[in-house]
LUMKE-79595 format. One line per field, with one value per residue (C-alpha): residue number from 1; residue in three letters; x, y, z. Coordinates in Angstrom, 3 decimals, padded with zeros to 6 digits, m for minus. Last residue first. Layout:
# residues N
drenfi	(NUM; ...) .
nuvo	(ALA; ...) .
px	(X; ...) .
py	(Y; ...) .
pz	(Z; ...) .
//
This chain:
# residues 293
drenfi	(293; 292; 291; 290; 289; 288; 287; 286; 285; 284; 283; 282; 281; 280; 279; 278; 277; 276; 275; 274; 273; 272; 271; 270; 269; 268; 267; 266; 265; 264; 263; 262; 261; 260; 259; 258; 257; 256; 255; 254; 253; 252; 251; 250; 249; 248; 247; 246; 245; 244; 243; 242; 241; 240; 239; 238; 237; 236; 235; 234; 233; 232; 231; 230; 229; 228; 227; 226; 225; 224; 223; 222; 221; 220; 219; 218; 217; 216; 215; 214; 213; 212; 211; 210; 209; 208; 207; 206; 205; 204; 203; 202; 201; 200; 199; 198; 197; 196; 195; 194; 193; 192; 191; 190; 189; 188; 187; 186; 185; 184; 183; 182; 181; 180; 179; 178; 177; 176; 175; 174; 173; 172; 171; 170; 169; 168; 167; 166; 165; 164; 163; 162; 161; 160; 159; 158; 157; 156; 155; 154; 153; 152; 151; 150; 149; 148; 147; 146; 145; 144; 143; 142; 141; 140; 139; 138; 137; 136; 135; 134; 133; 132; 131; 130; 129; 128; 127; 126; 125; 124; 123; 122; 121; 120; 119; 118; 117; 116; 115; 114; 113; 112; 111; 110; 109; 108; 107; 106; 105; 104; 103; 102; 101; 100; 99; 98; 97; 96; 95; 94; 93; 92; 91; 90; 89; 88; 87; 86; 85; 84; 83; 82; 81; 80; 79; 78; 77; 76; 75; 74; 73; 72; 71; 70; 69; 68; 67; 66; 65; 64; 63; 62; 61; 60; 59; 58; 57; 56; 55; 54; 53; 52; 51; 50; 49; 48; 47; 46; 45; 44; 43; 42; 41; 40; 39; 38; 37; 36; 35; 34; 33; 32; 31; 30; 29; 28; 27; 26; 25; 24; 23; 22; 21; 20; 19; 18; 17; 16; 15; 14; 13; 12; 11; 10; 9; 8; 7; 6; 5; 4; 3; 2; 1) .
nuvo	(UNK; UNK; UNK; UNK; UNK; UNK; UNK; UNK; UNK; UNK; UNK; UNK; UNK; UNK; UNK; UNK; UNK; UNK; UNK; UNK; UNK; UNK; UNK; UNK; UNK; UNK; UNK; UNK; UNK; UNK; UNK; UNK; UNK; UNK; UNK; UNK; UNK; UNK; UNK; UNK; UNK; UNK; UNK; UNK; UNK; UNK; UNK; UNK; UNK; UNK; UNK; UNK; UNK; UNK; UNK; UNK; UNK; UNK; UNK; UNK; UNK; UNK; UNK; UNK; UNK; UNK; UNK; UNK; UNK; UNK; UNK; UNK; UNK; UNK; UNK; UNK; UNK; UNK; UNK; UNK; UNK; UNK; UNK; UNK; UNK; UNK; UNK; UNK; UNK; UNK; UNK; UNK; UNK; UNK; UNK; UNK; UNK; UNK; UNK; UNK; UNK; UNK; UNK; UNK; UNK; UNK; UNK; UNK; UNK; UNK; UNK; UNK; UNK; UNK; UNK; UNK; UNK; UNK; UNK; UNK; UNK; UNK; UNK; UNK; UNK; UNK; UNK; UNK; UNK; UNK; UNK; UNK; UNK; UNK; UNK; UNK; UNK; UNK; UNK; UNK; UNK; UNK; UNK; UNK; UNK; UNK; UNK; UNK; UNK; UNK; UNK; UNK; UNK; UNK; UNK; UNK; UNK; UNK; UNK; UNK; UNK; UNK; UNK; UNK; UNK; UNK; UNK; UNK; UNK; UNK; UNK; UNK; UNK; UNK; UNK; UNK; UNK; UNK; UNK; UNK; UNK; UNK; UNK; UNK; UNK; UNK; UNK; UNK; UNK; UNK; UNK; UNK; UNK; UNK; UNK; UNK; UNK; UNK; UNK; UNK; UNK; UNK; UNK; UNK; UNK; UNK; UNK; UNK; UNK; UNK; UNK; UNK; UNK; UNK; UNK; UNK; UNK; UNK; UNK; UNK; UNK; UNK; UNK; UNK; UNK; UNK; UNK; UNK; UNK; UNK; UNK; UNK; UNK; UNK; UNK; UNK; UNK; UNK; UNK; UNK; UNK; UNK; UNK; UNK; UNK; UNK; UNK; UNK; UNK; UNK; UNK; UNK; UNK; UNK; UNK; UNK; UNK; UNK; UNK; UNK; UNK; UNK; UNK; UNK; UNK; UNK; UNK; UNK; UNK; UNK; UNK; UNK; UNK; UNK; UNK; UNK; UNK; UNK; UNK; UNK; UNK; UNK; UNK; UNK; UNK; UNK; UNK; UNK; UNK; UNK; UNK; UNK; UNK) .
px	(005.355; 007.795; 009.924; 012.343; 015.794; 017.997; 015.744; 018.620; 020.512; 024.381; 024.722; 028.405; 029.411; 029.618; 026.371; 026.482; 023.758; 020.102; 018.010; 016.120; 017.591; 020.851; 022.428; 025.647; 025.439; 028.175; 027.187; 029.886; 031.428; 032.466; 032.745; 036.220; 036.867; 038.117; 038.039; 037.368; 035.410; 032.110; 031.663; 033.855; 033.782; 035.444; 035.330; 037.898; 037.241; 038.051; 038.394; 036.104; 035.555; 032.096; 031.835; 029.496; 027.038; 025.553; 025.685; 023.325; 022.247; 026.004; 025.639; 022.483; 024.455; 027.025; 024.742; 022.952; 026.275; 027.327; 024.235; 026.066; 028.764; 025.952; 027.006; 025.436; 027.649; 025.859; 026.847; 029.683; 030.888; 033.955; 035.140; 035.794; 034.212; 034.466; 034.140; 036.879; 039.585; 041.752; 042.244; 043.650; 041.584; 042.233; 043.331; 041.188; 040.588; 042.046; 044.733; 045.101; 047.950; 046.336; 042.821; 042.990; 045.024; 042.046; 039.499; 041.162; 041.977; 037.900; 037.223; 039.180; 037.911; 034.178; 032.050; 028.784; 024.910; 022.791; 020.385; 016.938; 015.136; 011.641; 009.489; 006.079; 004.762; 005.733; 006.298; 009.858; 010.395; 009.936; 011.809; 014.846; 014.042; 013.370; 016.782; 019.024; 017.633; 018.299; 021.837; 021.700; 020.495; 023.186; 026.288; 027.962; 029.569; 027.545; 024.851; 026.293; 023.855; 023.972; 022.653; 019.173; 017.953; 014.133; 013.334; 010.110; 008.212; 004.964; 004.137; 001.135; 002.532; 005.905; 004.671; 002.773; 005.608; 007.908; 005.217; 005.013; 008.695; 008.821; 006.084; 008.002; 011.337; 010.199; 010.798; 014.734; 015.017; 017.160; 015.311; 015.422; 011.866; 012.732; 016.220; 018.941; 021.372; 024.664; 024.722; 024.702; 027.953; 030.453; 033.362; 037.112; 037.138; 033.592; 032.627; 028.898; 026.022; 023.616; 019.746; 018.135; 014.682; 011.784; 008.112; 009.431; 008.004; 005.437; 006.161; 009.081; 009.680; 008.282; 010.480; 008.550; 009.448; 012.702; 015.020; 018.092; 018.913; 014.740; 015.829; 019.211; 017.012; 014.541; 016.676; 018.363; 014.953; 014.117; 018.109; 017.007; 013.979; 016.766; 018.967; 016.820; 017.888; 018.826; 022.093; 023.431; 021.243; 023.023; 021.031; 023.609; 026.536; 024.744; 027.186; 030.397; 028.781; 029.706; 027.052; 027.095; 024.386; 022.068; 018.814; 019.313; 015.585; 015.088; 013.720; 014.115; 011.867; 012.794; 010.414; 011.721; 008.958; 010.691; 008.491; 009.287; 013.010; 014.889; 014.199; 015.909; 019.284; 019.421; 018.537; 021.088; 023.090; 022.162; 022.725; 025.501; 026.284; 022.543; 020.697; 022.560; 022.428; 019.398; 019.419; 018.437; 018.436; 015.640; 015.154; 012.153; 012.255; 009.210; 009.250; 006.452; 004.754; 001.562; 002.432; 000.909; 000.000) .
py	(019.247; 017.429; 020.141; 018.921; 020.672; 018.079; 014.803; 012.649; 014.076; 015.468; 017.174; 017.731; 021.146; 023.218; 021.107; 019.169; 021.085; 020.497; 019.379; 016.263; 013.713; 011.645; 013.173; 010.746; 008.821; 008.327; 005.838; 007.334; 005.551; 002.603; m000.944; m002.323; m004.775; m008.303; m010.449; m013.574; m014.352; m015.277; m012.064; m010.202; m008.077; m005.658; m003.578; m001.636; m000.184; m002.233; m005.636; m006.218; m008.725; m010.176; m013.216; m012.967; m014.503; m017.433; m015.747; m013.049; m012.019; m011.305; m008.284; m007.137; m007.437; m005.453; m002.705; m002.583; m002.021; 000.446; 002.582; 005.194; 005.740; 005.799; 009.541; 010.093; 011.660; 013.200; 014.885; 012.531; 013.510; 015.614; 012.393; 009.648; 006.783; 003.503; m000.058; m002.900; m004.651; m001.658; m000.801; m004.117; m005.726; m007.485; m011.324; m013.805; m014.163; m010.516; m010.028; m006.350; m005.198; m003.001; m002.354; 001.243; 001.419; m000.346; 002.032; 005.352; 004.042; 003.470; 006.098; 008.257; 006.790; 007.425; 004.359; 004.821; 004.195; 006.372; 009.073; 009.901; 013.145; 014.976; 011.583; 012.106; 012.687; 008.728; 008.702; 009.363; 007.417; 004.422; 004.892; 005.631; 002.665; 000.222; 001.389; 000.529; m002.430; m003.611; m002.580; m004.689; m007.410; m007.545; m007.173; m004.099; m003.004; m000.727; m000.960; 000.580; 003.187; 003.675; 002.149; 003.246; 005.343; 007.002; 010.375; 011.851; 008.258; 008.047; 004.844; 003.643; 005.434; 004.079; 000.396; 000.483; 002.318; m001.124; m002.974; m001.208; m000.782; m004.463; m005.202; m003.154; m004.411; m008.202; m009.075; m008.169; m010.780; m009.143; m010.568; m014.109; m015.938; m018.076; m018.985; m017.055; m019.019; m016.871; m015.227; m011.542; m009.998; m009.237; m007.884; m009.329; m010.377; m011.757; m012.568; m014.491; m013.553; m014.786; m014.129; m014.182; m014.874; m012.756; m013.448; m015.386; m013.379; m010.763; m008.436; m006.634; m008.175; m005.814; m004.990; m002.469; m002.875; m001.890; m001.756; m002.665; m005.569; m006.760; m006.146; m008.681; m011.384; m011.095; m010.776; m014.492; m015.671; m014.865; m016.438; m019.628; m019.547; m018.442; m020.781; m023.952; m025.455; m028.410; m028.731; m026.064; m023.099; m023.926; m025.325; m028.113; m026.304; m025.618; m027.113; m025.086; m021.848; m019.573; m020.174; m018.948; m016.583; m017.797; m017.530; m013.716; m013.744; m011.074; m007.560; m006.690; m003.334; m001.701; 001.143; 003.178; 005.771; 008.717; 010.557; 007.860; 008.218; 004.804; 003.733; 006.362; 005.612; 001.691; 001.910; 004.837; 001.907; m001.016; 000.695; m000.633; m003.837; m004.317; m003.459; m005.598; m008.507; m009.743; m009.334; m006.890; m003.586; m000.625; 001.719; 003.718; 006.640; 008.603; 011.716; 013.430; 009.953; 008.828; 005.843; 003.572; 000.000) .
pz	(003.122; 001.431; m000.624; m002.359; m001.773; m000.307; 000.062; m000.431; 002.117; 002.269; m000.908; m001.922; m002.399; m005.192; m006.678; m010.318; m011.872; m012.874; m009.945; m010.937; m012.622; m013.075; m009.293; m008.774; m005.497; m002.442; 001.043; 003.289; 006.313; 003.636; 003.545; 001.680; m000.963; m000.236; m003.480; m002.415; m006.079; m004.412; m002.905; m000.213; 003.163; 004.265; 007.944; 009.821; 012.754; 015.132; 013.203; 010.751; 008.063; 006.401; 004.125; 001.033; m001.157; 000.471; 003.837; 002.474; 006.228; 006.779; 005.277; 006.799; 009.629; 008.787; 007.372; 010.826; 012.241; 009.559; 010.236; 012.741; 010.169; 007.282; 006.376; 002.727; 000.070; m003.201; m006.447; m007.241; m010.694; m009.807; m007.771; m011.238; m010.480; m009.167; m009.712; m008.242; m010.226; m011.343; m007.769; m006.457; m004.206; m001.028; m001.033; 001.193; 005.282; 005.911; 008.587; 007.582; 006.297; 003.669; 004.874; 005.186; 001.783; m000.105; 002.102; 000.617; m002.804; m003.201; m001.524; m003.384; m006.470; m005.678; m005.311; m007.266; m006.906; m009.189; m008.531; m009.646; m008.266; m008.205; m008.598; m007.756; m011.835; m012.647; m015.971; m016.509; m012.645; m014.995; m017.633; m015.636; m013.301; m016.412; m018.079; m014.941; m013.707; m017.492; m017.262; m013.500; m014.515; m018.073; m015.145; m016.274; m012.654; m011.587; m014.368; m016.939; m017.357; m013.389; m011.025; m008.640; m006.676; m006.978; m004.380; m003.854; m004.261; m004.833; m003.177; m005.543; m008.458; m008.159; m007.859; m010.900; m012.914; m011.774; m013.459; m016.758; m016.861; m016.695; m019.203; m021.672; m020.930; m021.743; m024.807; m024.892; m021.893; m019.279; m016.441; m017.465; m017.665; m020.622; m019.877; m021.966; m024.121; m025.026; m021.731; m021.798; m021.221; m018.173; m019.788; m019.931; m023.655; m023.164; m019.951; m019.067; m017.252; m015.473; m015.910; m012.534; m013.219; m013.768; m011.718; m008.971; m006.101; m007.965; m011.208; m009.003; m006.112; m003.264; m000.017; 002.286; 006.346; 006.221; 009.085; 008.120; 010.045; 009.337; 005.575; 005.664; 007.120; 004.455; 001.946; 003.240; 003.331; m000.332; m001.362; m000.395; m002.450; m005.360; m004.267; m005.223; m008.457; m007.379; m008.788; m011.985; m010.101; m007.241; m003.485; m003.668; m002.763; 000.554; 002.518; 000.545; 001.656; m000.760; m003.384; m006.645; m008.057; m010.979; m008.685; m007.928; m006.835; m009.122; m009.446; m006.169; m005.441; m002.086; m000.516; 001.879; 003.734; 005.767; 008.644; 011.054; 010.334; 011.180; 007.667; 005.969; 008.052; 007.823; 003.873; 003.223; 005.226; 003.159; m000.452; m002.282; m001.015; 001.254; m002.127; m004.019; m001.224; m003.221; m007.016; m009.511; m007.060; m007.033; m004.420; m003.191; m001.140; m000.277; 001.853; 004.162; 004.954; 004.057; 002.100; 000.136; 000.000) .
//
């Protein structure tokens, strides 16, 4: 149902633990407000993922086919840590599948053989928008987040996240700003050479390996300092995905590759739509400059 609150957030990830990676602590601190609504759309159940825990091996997409329940309670977990009380799958639970993806000449690409209900199905990007409109104009979001053209990290989900949210908010008369997910590069080299030394459980990442952008195009940094906890937990709520480090005040964690990459004090988004401008200074809210009354 809808919301009566004074602002409106709603978020949009392809898989679950996306949200919690990217997202968990502007999650954590929206949440917390009683006058701030979150809404999370998943648009898969991020059945094509590989499993970290060697005991549930058999849960694969290749084996019994199962994750993707598996995954549902593992979002679940990671959402009560957080906070949020409004996850929707988009279409329905089950409705588009995790499609995969392969790498072609060191690029994440579409698989060559697509199932039939896979998310980034050519077909199917009109119904999606359609559905992920629906859920906009019911909650009315102020404020829409979501990834960037290339999807983050150019996994085919997360592209087609990408184009369904921007057409989406287009026609959805609530929305005032869009903003994409992004790791600046000075955070990025900032938490690497935090972490250097550390007594991490796998290999930390080198620079060229993990996603960032350039600083001059970050529009907006969110303190989650006091919402790391929460975001830790959330974290290890996708225990088939990732392991979680800290010590003190360092934190990492790392996928299925054991790549460690580091958690950061600042959640950081680029502005797509909505106030024209990249601002002098960094915004520090979401909700900077809409009016919610």
């Amino acid at each position: 149902m809808g919301s009566n609150a004074a602002r409106r957030l709603l978020l949009v990830h392809a898989h679950p633990d996306d949200e919690t990676i990217t997202t968990g602590g502007t999650i954590a601190r929206y949440a917390s407000d009683p006058d701030t609504h979150v809404t999370l759309v998943t648009c898969t159940l991020g059945e094509q993922g590989e499993v970290m825990v060697p005991a549930l091996a058999g849960l694969a997409a290749e084996a019994a086919d199962q994750l993707g329940g598996y995954r549902v309670g593992e979002l679940a977990t990671a959402m009560a840590a957080l906070g949020l009380r409004d996850q929707r799958f988009l279409g329905g639970i089950g409705r588009w599948r995790d499609s995969g993806m392969t790498v072609v000449d060191g690029r994440p690409a579409v698989p060559p053989t697509l199932h039939p209900r896979a998310f980034c199905t050519p077909a199917d990007r009109a119904e999606q928008v359609d559905a992920l409109a629906a859920i906009m104009a019911e909650t009315r979001p102020q404020v829409v987040v979501g990834y960037d053209p290339g999807g983050g990290y150019g996994h085919p989900d997360h592209v087609r996240a990408h184009e369904i949210t921007m057409a989406a908010a287009a026609r959805t008369p609530s929305v005032r700003k869009v903003y994409w997910t992004v790791v600046p590069r000075s955070d990025l080299a900032a938490g690497l050479a935090e972490l250097t030394g550390a007594d991490l459980p796998w290999r930390l990442g080198e620079p060229g390996e993990l996603v960032c952008v350039p600083d001059e195009t970050v529009t907006t940094r969110l303190d989650v300092g006091r919402q790391l906890p929460a975001k830790l937990a959330a974290l290890r709520g996708h225990a088939t995905q990732l392991t979680v480090w800290a010590n003190g005040e360092r934190r990492a964690f790392a996928l299925t590759n054991e790549i460690g990459q580091p958690v950061y004090r600042e959640e950081c988004y680029v502005l797509a739509a909505g106030r024209q401008g990249i601002p002098t200074t960094p915004e520090r809210d979401l909700f900077e400059g809409i009016e919610t009354a």
